[in-house]
N, C-alpha and C positions, 0 to 999 in steps of 0.2 A: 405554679411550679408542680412537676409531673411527681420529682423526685422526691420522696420523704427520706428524706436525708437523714433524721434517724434512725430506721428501720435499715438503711443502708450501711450505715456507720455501723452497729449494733449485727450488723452480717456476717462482719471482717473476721476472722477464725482472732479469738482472744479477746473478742474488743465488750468491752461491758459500760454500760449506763452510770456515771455519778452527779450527784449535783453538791461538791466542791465547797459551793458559798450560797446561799440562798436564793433562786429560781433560776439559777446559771445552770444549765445540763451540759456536760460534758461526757466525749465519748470517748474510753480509754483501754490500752491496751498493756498488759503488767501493769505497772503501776501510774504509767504514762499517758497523758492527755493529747490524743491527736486531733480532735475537733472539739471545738466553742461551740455550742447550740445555742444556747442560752434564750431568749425569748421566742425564737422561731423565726425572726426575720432577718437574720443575716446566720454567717457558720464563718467560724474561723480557722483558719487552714494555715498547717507549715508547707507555703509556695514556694521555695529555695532554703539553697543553702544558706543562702546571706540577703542583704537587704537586694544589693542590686539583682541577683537572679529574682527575688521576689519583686520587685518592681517592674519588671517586664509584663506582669498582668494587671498593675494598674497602669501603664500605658496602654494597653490594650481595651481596656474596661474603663476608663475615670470616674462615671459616674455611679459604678456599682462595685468598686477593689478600691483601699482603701486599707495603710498601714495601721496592724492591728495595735492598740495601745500599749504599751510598756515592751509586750517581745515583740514589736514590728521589726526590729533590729536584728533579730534574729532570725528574718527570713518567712515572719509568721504575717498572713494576709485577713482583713474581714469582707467576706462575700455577700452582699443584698441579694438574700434568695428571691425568685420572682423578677431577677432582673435582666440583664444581657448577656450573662455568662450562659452559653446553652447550658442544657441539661445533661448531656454526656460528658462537655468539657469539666462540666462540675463535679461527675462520677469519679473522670480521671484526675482531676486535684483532691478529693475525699481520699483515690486511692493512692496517689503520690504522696500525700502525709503521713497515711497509716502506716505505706513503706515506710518512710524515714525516721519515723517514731520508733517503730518496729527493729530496723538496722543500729539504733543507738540503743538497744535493751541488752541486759548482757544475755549469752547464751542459755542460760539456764532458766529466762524468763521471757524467752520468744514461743512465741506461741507456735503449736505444731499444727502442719497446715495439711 
């Protein structure tokens, strides 16, 4: 995998480093969690709005996209870095969460870009 996807995450104007629950790293913006890192071998990503816009990328992906446990429902996806999602496609879903993360923060805790 080319992309270190935390250093990418951690780029986004606001986005800071927490680890949440123990060896789980998350990357967050306000107060808000746009990417799962957590071991380093997969990244969890909000893919849609809802389950079914987010299930368009495990049809496309099966052996590597994969509903995230508990908020899969909510549109949120798990990615096996290292796998068939290119590397650019992966940039542009890092950056489709960090938007929508971003878009549900109230004004006064959006990051100035």
């Amino acid at each position: 995998m080319s992309v270190d996807v935390l250093a990418y995450c951690l780029a986004k104007p606001g986005a800071w480093e927490d680890e949440p629950w123990e060896g789980d790293v998350v990357a967050k913006v306000g107060d808000k969690i746009f990417a799962f890192l957590g071991a380093g071998t997969s990244i969890g990503l909000k893919c849609g709005r809802d389950r079914t816009e987010a299930d368009e990328l495990v049809t496309v992906y099966p052996d590597d996209v994969t509903v995230s446990a508990y908020i899969g429902r909510y549109g949120w996806n798990s990615i096996r870095l290292g796998g068939a999602v290119p590397d650019d496609e992966l940039r542009e879903l890092i950056d489709a969460s960090y938007d929508a993360v971003v878009a549900k923060l109230p004004k006064a805790k959006r990051p100035t870009v």
